[in-house]
C-alpha positions in Angstrom: -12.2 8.3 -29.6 -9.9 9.9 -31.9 -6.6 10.6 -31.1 -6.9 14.3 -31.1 -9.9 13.8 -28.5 -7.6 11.2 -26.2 -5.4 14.0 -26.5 -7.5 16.7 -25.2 -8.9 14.7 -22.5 -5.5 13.8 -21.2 -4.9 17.8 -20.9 -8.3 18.3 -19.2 -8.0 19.6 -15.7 -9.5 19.3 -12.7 -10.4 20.7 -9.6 -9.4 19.4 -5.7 -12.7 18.1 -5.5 -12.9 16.5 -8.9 -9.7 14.2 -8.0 -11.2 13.4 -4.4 -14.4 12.3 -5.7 -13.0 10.2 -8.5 -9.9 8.9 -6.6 -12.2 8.3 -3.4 -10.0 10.1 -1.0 -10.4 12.9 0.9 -9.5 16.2 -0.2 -6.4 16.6 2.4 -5.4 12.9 2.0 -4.5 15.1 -1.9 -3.2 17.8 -0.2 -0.7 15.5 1.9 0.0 13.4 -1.7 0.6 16.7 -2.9 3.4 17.7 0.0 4.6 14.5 0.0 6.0 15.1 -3.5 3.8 11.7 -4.8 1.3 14.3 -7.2 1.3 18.0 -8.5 -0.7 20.7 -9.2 -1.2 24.0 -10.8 -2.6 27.1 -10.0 -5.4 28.7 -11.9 -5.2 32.8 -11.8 -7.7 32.9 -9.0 -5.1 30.6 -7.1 -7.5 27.5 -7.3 -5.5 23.9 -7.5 -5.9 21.9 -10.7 -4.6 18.4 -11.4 -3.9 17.0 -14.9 -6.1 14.3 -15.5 -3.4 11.2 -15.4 -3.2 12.5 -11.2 -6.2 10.1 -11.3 -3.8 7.4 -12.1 -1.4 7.9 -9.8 -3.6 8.3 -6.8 -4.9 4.9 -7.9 -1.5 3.2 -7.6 -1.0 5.3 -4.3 -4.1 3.9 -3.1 -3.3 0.2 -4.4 0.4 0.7 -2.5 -1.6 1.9 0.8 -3.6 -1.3 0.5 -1.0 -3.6 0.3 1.5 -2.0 3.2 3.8 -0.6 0.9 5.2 2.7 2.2 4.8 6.2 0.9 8.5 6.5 0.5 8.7 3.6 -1.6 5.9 5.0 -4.0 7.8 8.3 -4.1 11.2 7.0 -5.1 9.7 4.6 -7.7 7.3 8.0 -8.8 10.6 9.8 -9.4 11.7 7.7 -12.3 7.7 8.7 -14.3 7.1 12.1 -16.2 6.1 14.6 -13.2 3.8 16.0 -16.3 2.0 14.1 -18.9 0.6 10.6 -19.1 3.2 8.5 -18.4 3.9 5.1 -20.7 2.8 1.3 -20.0 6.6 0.7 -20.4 6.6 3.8 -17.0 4.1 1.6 -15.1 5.7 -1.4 -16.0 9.1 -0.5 -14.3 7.2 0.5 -11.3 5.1 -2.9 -11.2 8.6 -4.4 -11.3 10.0 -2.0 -8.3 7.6 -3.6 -6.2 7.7 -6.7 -7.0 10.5 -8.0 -4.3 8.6 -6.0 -1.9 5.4 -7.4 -2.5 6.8 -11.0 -2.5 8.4 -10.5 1.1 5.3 -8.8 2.6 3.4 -12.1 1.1 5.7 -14.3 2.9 5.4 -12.7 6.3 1.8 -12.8 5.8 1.9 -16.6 5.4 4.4 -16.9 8.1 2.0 -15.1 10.1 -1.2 -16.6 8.9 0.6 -20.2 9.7 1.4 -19.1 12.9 -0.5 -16.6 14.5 -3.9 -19.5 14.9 -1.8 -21.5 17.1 -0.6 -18.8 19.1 -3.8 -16.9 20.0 -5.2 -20.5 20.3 -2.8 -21.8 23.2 -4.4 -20.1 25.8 -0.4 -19.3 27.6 -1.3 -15.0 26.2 3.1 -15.1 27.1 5.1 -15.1 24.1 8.2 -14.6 26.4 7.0 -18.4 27.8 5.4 -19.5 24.7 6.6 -23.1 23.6 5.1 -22.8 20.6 6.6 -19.7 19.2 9.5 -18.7 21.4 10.7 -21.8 23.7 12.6 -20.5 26.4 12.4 -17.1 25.1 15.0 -17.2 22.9 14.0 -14.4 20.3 14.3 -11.5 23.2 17.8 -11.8 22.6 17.2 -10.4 19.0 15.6 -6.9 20.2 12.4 -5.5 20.5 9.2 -6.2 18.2 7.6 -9.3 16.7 10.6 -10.6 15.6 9.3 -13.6 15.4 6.3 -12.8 12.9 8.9 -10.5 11.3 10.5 -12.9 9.5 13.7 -13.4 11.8 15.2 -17.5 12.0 16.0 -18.2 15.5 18.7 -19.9 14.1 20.5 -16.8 12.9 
């Protein structure tokens, strides 16, 4: 494709529907997106939202962040830094990879903290994590608060 034609399809707009049915959400999961500040519209004359076509990217990495737990607030700020219109750049995407990065890296390790752990735990039989000798001897974590601090990723030892 020339670069004219790249150009012209990078203008191209489309309709509420069109972005839902290539971005396989739902058309209010776009509408949220759209409140949320993550993607944009315009409005035609008859009122009718239109998306530029690089939305479609965006709602791909929105969907890709969803997957992997990261939250909606974290895609926002990191969105803030790209060009609310026009395509943005593989140097834009790249500083939003990075972003995430940390992020990803702890969720991974509390996921394998979990994974190591969880088998054992289900597997005991004792269904008391508050007497569980495995993970919490002598219930030493309630100390720390509320949750699953122990899956969360907080030492005992701290």
């Amino acid at each position: 494709m020339s670069d004219a034609g790249a150009s012209l399809r990078a203008q191209e707009q489309l309709s509420v529907g069109q972005v839902a049915q290539r971005g396989d959400v739902s058309v209010s999961a776009l509408h949220f997106y759209e409140r949320q500040g993550l993607i944009f519209s315009s409005r035609t004359s008859g009122n009718q939202r239109r998306y530029p076509r690089s939305v479609l990217r965006r709602v791909a990495v929105i969907r890709a962040a969803q997957r992997a737990g990261i939250p909606l607030s974290l895609v926002r700020g990191v969105f803030a830094e790209l060009p609310d219109h026009g395509v943005p750049t593989q140097q834009d995407w790249q500083r939003l990879s990075e972003h995430w990065q940390s992020e990803l890296d702890a969720r991974i390790a509390a996921l394998q903290k979990l994974r190591g752990s969880l088998g054992g735990c289900i597997g005991c039989g004792c269904l008391s994590l508050a007497e569980c000798g495995f993970v919490n001897p002598d219930d030493q974590v309630a100390d720390l608060g509320p949750g699953a601090r122990v899956f969360d990723g907080i030492d005992r030892d701290e």
